[in-house]
C-alpha positions in Angstrom: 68.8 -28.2 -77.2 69.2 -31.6 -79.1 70.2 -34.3 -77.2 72.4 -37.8 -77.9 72.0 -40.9 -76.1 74.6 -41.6 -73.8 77.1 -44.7 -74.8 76.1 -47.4 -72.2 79.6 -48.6 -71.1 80.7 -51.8 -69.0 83.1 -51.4 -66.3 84.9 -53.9 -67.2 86.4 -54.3 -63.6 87.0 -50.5 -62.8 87.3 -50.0 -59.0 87.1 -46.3 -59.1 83.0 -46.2 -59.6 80.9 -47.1 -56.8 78.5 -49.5 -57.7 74.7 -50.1 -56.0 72.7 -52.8 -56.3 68.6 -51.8 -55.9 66.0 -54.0 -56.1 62.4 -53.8 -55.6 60.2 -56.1 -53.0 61.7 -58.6 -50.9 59.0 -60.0 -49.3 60.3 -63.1 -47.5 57.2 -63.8 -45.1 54.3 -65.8 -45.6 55.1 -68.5 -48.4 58.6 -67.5 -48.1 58.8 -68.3 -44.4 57.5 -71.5 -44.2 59.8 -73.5 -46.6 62.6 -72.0 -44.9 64.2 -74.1 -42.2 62.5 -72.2 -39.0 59.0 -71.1 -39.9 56.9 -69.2 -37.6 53.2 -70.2 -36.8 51.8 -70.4 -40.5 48.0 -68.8 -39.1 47.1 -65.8 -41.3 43.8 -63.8 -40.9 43.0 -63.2 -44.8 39.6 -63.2 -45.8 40.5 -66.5 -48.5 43.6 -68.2 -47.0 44.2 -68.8 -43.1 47.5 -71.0 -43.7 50.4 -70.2 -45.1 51.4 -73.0 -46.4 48.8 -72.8 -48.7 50.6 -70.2 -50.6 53.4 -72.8 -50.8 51.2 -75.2 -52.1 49.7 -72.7 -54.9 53.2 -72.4 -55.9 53.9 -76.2 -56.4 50.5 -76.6 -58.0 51.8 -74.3 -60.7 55.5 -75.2 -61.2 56.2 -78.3 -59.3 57.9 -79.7 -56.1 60.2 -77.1 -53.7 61.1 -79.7 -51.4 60.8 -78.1 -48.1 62.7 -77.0 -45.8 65.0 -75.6 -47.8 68.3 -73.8 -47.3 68.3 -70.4 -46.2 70.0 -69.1 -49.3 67.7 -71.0 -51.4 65.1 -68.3 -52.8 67.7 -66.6 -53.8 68.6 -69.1 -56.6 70.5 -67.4 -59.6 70.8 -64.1 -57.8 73.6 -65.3 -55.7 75.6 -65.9 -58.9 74.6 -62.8 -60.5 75.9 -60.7 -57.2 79.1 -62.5 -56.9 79.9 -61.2 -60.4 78.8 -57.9 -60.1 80.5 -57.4 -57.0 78.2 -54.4 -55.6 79.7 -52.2 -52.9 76.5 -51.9 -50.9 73.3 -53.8 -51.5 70.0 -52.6 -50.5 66.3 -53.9 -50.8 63.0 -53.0 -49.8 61.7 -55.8 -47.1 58.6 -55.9 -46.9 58.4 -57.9 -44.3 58.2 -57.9 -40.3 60.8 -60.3 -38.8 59.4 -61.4 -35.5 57.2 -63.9 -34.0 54.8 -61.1 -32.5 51.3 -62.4 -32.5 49.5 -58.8 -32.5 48.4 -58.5 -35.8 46.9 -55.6 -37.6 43.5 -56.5 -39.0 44.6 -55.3 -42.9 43.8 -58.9 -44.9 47.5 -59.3 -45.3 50.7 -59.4 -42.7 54.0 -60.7 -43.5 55.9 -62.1 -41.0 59.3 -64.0 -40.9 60.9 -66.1 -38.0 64.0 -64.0 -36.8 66.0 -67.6 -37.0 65.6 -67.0 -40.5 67.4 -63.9 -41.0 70.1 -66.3 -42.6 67.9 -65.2 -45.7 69.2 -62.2 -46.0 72.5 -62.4 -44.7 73.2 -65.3 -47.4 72.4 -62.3 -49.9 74.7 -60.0 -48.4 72.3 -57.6 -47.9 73.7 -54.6 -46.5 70.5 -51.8 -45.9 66.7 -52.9 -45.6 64.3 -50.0 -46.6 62.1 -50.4 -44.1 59.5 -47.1 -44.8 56.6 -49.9 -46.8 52.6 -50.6 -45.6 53.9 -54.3 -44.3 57.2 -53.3 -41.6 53.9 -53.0 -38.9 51.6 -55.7 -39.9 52.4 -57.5 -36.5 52.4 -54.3 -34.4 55.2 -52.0 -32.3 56.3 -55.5 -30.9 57.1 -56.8 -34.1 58.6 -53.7 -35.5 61.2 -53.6 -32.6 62.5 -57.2 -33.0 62.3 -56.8 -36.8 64.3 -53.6 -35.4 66.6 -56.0 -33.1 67.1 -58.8 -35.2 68.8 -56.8 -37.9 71.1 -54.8 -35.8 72.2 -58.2 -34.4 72.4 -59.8 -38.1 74.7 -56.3 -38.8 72.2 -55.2 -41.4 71.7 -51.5 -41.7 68.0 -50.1 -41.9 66.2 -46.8 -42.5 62.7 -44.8 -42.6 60.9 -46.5 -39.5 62.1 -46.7 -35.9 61.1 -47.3 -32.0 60.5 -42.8 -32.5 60.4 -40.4 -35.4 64.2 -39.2 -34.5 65.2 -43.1 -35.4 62.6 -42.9 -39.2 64.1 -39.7 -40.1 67.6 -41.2 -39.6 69.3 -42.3 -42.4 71.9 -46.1 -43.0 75.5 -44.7 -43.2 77.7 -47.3 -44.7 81.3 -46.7 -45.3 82.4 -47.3 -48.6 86.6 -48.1 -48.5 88.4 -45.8 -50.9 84.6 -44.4 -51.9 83.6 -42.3 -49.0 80.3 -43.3 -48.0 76.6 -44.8 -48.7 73.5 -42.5 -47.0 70.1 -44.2 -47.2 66.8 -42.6 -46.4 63.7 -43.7 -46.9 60.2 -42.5 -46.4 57.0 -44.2 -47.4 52.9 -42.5 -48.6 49.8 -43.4 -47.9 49.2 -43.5 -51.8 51.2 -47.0 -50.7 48.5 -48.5 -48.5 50.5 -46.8 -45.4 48.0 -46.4 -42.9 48.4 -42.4 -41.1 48.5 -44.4 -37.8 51.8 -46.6 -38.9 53.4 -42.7 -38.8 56.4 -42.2 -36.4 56.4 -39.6 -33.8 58.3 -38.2 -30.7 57.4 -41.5 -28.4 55.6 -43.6 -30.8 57.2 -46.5 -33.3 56.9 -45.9 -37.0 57.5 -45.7 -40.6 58.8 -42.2 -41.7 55.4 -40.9 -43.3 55.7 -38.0 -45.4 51.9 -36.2 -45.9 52.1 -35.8 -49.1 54.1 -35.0 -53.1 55.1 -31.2 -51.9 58.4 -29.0 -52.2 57.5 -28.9 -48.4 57.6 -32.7 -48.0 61.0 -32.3 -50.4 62.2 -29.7 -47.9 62.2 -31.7 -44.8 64.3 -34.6 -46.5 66.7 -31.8 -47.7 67.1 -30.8 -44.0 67.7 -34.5 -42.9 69.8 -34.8 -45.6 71.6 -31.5 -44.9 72.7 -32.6 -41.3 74.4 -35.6 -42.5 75.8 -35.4 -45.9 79.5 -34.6 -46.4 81.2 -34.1 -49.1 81.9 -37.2 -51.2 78.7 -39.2 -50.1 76.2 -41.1 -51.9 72.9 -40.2 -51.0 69.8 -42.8 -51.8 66.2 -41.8 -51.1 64.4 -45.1 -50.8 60.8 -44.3 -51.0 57.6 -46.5 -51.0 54.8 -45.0 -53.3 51.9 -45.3 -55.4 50.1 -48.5 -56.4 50.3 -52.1 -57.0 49.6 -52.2 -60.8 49.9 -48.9 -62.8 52.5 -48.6 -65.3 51.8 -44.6 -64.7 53.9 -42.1 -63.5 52.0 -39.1 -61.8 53.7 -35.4 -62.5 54.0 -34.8 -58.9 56.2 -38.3 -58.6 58.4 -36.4 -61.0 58.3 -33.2 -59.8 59.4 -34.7 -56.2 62.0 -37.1 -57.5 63.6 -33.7 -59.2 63.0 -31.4 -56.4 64.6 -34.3 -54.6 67.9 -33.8 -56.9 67.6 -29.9 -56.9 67.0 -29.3 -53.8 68.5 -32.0 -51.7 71.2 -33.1 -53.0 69.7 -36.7 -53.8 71.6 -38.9 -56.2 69.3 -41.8 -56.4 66.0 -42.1 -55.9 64.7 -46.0 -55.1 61.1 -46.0 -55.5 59.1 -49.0 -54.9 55.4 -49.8 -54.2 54.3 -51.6 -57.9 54.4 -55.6 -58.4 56.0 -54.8 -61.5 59.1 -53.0 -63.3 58.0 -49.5 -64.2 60.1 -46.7 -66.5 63.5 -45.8 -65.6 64.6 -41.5 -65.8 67.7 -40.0 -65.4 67.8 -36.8 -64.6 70.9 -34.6 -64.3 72.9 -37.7 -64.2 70.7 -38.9 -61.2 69.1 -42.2 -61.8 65.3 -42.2 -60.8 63.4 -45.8 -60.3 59.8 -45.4 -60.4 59.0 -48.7 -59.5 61.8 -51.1 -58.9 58.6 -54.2 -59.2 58.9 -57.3 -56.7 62.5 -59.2 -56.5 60.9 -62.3 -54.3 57.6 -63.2 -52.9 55.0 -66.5 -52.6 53.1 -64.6 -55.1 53.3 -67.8 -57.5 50.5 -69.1 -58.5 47.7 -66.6 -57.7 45.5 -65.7 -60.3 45.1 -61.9 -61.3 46.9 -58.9 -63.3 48.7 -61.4 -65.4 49.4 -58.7 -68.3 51.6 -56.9 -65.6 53.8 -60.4 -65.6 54.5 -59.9 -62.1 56.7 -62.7 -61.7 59.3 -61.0 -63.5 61.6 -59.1 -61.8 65.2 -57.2 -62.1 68.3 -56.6 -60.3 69.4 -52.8 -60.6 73.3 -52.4 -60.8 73.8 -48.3 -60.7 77.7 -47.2 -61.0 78.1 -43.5 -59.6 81.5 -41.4 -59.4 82.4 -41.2 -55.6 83.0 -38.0 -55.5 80.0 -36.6 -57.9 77.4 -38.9 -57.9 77.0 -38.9 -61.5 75.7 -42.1 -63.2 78.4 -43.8 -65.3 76.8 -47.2 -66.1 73.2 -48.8 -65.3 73.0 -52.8 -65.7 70.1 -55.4 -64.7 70.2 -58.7 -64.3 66.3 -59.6 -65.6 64.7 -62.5 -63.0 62.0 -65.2 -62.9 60.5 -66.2 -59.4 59.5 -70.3 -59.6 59.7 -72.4 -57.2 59.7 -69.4 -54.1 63.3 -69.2 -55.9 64.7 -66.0 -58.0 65.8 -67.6 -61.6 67.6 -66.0 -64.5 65.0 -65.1 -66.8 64.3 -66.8 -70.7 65.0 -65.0 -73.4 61.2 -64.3 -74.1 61.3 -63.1 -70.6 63.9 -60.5 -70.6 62.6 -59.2 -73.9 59.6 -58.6 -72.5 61.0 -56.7 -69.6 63.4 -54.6 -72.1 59.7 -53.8 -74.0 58.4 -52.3 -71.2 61.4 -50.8 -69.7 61.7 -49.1 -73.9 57.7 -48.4 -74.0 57.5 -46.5 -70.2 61.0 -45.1 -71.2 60.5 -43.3 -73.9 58.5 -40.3 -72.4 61.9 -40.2 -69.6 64.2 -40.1 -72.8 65.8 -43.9 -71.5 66.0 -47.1 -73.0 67.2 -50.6 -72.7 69.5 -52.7 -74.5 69.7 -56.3 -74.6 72.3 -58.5 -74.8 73.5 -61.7 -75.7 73.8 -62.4 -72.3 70.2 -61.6 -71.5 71.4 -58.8 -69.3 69.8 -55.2 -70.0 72.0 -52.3 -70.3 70.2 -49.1 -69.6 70.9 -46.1 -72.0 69.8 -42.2 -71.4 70.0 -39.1 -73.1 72.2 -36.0 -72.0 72.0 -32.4 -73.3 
């Protein structure tokens, strides 16, 4: 059956869709944490740099001063700007970060840890559900998961795929939409991530929600969760951490889950994360499926390595759904630079990069990106 590309529209203000905003890695530890006004102890155990501030200090070397301390809305920069006008119903990242000042640290080369008096971070942001199913949520042990835990339920921020048992991982964010019905978030993480099998949730033991592997059986168990929850009218996100760091690839089993995901569970967006950079964009069915959302904000500036992958860049996801279908009516991104431990509009050169790769990993997905004069993307699909 031929297809046409489907009209990408602007909402121009209409209140009837309900409108996500998705975005890959927040990663607000390290780097992060110590320009902010209450870092924790900056001691890392890496096998090159034992001092976080040193990661702060890369980053100056490359693009100048950040005079620190700094504000706690501060590394979100232009993003605040580009929220306010896009005016999402429900925000949700994937933190990649343990918020605690827990001592007991995994011996993996890298832990991420932010001071809970810093969760001002997030809540200037707005953020409204943490993904919390990633290879970093434990890097300062079962202590640090439960006041990274306690620190968001007393900052009102929602959270899914990890808890103090599995009954708490498997449990999805429910946030009420006014007028929209409702937002359900699950997430679920792989050791094809750099999840450790041990980092799993059980009966009486803290974790991530680990799945064991790409199956319909693995697709199966989240139907069930998703079965015991969903009513009719609700949005369901599956927000899952997956694959590698720097591959622009897409396995076939990815794809086959994400659909089976949609077939069989009723999914209607799929949040995948994992990759330091923005991978191809599918939508299936009228379901929106993100590969690899890239990283949003991290102390990754100035360090050397992977360069072609232009990890700095970034992009806000803006997904309008119908309430009552889930159907995808509109797809924007806000393309981003991170300088200065600070999330910046990007350059023109920039964004065209981003809408290149977004057009060359798209076109196998039957999706690509427009640019605009406003150096916003617009993403376009094709429907039978």
């Amino acid at each position: 059956m031929q297809t046409t590309m489907k009209e990408a529209r602007e909402c121009d203000g209409n209140t009837r869709l309900l409108t996500l905003f998705l975005c890959g890695d927040v990663m607000t530890g390290r780097g992060i944490d110590q320009v902010l006004p209450y870092p924790g102890k900056p001691q890392l155990y890496e096998p090159y740099i034992r001092d976080a501030r040193d990661y702060v200090r890369l980053a100056e070397r490359m693009n100048g001063p950040v005079n620190w301390p700094v504000e706690l809305a501060y590394p979100w920069g232009d993003a605040l700007a580009e929220l306010q006008r896009a005016v999402p119903d429900v925000r949700i990242i994937n933190l990649e970060t343990a918020i605690t000042v827990s001592d007991s640290y995994r011996p993996k080369g890298i832990n991420y840890r932010m001071h809970p008096a810093n969760i001002g971070c997030l809540t200037a942001a707005g953020v409204d559900c943490c993904a919390l199913a990633n290879n970093h949520v434990l890097d300062w042990g079962v202590a640090g998961l439960q006041e990274t835990l306690e620190t968001l339920d007393v900052a009102g921020i929602r959270w899914a795929g990890a808890g103090r048992d599995l009954e708490e991982g498997m449990a999805p964010a429910v946030m009420p939409v006014p007028g929209k019905g409702r937002v359900l978030v699950f997430a679920c993480g792989f050791t094809s991530s750099g999840i450790g099998q041990s980092w799993a949730a059980a009966t009486q033991r803290p974790g991530v929600q680990l799945l064991p592997d790409l199956s319909m059986a693995s697709v199966d168990t989240l139907a069930g969760q998703v079965r015991r929850v969903k009513r009719a009218g609700d949005i369901v996100v599956v927000s899952i951490h997956w694959g590698g760091n720097w591959d622009y690839s897409i396995p076939p089993l990815q794809r086959d889950f994400a659909h089976g995901l949609i077939d069989r569970a009723g999914v209607d967006v799929i949040h995948g994360h994992s990759s330091h950079h923005v991978k191809g964009i599918e939508v299936y069915k009228e379901r929106p499926i993100l590969y690899g959302c890239g990283d949003l904000l991290s102390d990754y500036e100035g360090i050397s390595g992977h360069e072609e992958f232009r990890g700095e860049l970034g992009l806000m996801y803006y997904l309008s759904l119908e309430p009552a279908t889930g159907r995808l009516q509109h797809f924007g991104m806000t393309p981003t630079r991170l300088r200065k431990l600070r999330i910046n509009r990007a350059e023109r050169e920039e964004a065209q990069w981003l809408a290149d790769v977004l057009n060359r990993e798209g076109r196998p997905l039957d999706t690509c990106a427009i640019l605009g004069e406003d150096l916003r993307l617009v993403l376009q699909w094709s429907s039978a």
